[in-house]
C-alpha positions in Angstrom: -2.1 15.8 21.6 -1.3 17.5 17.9 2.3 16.4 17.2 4.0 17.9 14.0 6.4 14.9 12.5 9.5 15.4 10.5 12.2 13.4 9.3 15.1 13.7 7.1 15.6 17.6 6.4 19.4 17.2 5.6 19.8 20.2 6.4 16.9 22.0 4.1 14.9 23.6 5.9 13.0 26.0 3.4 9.7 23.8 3.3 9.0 24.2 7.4 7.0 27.3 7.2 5.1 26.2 4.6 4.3 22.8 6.5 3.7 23.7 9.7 1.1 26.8 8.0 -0.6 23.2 7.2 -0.5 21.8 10.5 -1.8 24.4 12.0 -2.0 24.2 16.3 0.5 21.6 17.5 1.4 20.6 20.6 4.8 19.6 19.9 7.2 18.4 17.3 9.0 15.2 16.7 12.3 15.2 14.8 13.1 11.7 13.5 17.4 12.0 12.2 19.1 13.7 9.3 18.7 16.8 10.7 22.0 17.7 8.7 23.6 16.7 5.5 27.0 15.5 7.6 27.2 19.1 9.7 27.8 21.8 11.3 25.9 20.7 13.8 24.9 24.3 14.5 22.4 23.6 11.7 20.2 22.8 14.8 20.0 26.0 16.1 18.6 27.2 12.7 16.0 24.4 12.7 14.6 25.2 16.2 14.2 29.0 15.3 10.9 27.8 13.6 9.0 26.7 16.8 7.7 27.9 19.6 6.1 24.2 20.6 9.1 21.8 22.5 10.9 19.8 20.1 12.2 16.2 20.5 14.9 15.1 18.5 16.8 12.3 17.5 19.9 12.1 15.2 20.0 10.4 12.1 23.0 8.1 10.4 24.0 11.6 7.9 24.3 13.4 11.3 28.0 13.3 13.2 27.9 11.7 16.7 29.2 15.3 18.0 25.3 16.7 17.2 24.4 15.2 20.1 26.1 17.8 22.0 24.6 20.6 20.3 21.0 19.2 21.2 22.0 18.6 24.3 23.1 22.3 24.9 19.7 23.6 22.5 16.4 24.4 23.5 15.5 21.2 22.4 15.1 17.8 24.0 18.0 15.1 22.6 15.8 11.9 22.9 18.9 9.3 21.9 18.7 6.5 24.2 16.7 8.5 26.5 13.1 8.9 27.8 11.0 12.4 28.0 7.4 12.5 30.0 4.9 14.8 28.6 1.4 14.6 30.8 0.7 10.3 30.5 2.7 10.1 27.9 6.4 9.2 27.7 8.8 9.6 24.4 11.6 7.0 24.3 14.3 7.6 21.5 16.9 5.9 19.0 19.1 7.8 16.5 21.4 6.9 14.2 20.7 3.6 12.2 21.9 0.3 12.2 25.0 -0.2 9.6 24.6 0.9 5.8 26.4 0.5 2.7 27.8 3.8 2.9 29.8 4.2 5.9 27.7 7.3 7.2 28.7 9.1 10.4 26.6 7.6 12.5 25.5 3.9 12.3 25.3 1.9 15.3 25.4 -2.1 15.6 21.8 -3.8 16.4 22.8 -4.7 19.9 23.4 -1.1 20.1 21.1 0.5 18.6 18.3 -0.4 20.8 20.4 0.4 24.1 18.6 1.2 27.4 15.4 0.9 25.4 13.9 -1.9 26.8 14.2 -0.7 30.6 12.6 2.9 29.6 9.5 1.0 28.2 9.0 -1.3 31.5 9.6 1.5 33.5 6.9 3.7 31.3 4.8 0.2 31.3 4.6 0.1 35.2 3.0 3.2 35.4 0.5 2.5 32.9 1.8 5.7 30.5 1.6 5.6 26.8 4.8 5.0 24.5 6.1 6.8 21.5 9.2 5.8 20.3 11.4 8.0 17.5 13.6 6.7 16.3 15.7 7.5 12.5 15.7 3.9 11.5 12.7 2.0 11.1 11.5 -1.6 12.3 12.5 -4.7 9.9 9.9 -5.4 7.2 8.0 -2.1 8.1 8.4 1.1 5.9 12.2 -0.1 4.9 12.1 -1.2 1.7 14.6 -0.1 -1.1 15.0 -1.9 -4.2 17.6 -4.4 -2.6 15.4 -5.5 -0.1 14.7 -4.6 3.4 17.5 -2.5 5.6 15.5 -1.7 8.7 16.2 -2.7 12.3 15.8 -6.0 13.6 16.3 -4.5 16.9 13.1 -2.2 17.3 10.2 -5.3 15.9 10.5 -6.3 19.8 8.8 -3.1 20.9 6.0 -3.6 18.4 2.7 -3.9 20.3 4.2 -2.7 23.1 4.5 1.1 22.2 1.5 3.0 20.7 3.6 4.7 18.4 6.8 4.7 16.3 7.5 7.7 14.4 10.8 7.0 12.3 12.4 7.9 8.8 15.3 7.0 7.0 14.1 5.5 3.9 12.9 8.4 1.6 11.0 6.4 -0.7 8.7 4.8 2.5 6.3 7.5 3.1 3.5 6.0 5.0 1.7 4.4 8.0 1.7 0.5 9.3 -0.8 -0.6 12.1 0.3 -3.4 13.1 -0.3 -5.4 17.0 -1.9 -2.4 18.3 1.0 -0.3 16.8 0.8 2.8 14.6 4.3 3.1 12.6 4.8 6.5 10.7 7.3 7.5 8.0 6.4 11.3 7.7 8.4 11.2 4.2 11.7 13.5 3.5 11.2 17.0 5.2 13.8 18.8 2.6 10.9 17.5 -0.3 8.1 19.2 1.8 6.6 16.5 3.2 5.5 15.8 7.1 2.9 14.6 9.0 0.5 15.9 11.6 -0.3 13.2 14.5 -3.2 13.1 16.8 -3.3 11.3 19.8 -6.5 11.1 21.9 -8.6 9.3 24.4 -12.1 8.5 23.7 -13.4 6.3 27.0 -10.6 3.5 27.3 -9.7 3.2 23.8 -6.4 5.4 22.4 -6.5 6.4 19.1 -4.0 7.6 16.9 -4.8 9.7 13.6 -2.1 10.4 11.2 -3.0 13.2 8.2 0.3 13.4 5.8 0.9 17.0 4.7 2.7 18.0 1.7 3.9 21.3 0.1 
C-alpha cells in the first residue's frame, strides 16, 4: 500500500500537483489537520479536486469544529474519532490538538482527545488487522518540539507499539520519522511549503515493513 501523506496545508494548496507528480502511483492519501487557515470549510471541496485515490482526513486545531460536517458530507472519509478498514488494514483517527497558547478553533482536552480510540484499536487488535493512526497532534516527546519545549499529546504515547503507524503534523518545524517499540511516527512537514511524504506499507513473509521517502518541491 503507496500512501501519499500531508499535513498542514492551511489552506494552500498550490504545491499538491507538484507533489503528488513526485509520488507517483498511490493508493490512497492521508490528510493529517490544518486543512484550512480558520475556514470556509468549503476549502475541502477544493482540496479533494486533486485526487482520484480515497482520501482520509482529519481536522487540525486552525480548522473550525463545523469542518467536520463538510467532510462528512465530501467524497472524503472524516477519520475524527472514528475507524476506516481498507483490505487488513484499519485507519483510526484524532483531529484537532490538545490545548495551545493561542486559543485556536479547535483544541480538545487530553482526556478528549484520544476519545473512543482505545476500543477502535482492541477491536482492530482482535482481528489481527494492522493500525494506522492520523492524527494532527503528535505523541509527547516525539516530533513536538518548539523552542519552549515539548507541546505534543500525552494522550496518544499509550498507543505507541501498539499501532504500526502514526502519521501526524502540527509542528511545522518537526519534519521527520521516529521508530520507536515497533512504531513508525511520521511528520510529512507543512504541505503549504511543498513538502509530503510518500509511505509504503508491505509484507514480506511475517515481517511488516514500513518505508517512508519525504518528497519536497
Amino acid at each position: 500500500m503507496r500512501i501519499f501523506a500531508i499535513a498542514d496545508l492551511h489552506g494552500n494548496y498550490s504545491k499538491i500537483v507538484g507533489l503528488l507528480e513526485k509520488a507517483g502511483k498511490i493508493d490512497l492519501a492521508l490528510v493529517a489537520g490544518d486543512i484550512t487557515n480558520f475556514g470556509p470549510d468549503e476549502k475541502v471541496i477544493e482540496l479533494l479536486e486533486y485526487f482520484d485515490v480515497p482520501v482520509l482526513a482529519v481536522p487540525g486545531n486552525c480548522d473550525h469544529p463545523s469542518i467536520l460536517e463538510m467532510l462528512e458530507s465530501s467524497n472524503a472519509v472524516n477519520l475524527h474519532h472514528k475507524s476506516h478498514a481498507i483490505g487488513d488494514t484499519v485507519f483510526i483517527g484524532s483531529g484537532g490538538s490538545n490545548p495551545t497558547p493561542f486559543c485556536t478553533p479547535f483544541e480538545m482536552q487530553e482526556c478528549d482527545i484520544a476519545s473512543g480510540i482505545e476500543e477502535m484499536i482492541v477491536a482492530a487488535e482482535s482481528n489481527n488487522m494492522k493500525v494506522v493512526l492520523l492524527t494532527h497532534a503528535p505523541p509527547y516527546g516525539i516530533l513536538d518540539e518548539v523552542p519552549s519545549g515539548h507541546v505534543g499529546c500525552t494522550s496518544f504515547l499509550a498507543f505507541i507499539g501498539r499501532v504500526q503507524l502514526i502519521v501526524c503534523g502540527h509542528i511545522h518545524e518537526a519534519r521527520g520519522v521516529v521508530r520507536t517499540e515497533g512504531t513508525v511516527i511520521v511528520n510529512p512537514g507543512m504541505a503549504a511549503s511543498g513538502n509530503a511524504a510518500l509511505i509504503e506499507m508491505r509484507d514480506d513473509g511475517q515481517e511488516h515493513k514500513i518505508e517512508v521517502q519525504f518528497l519536497h518541491i
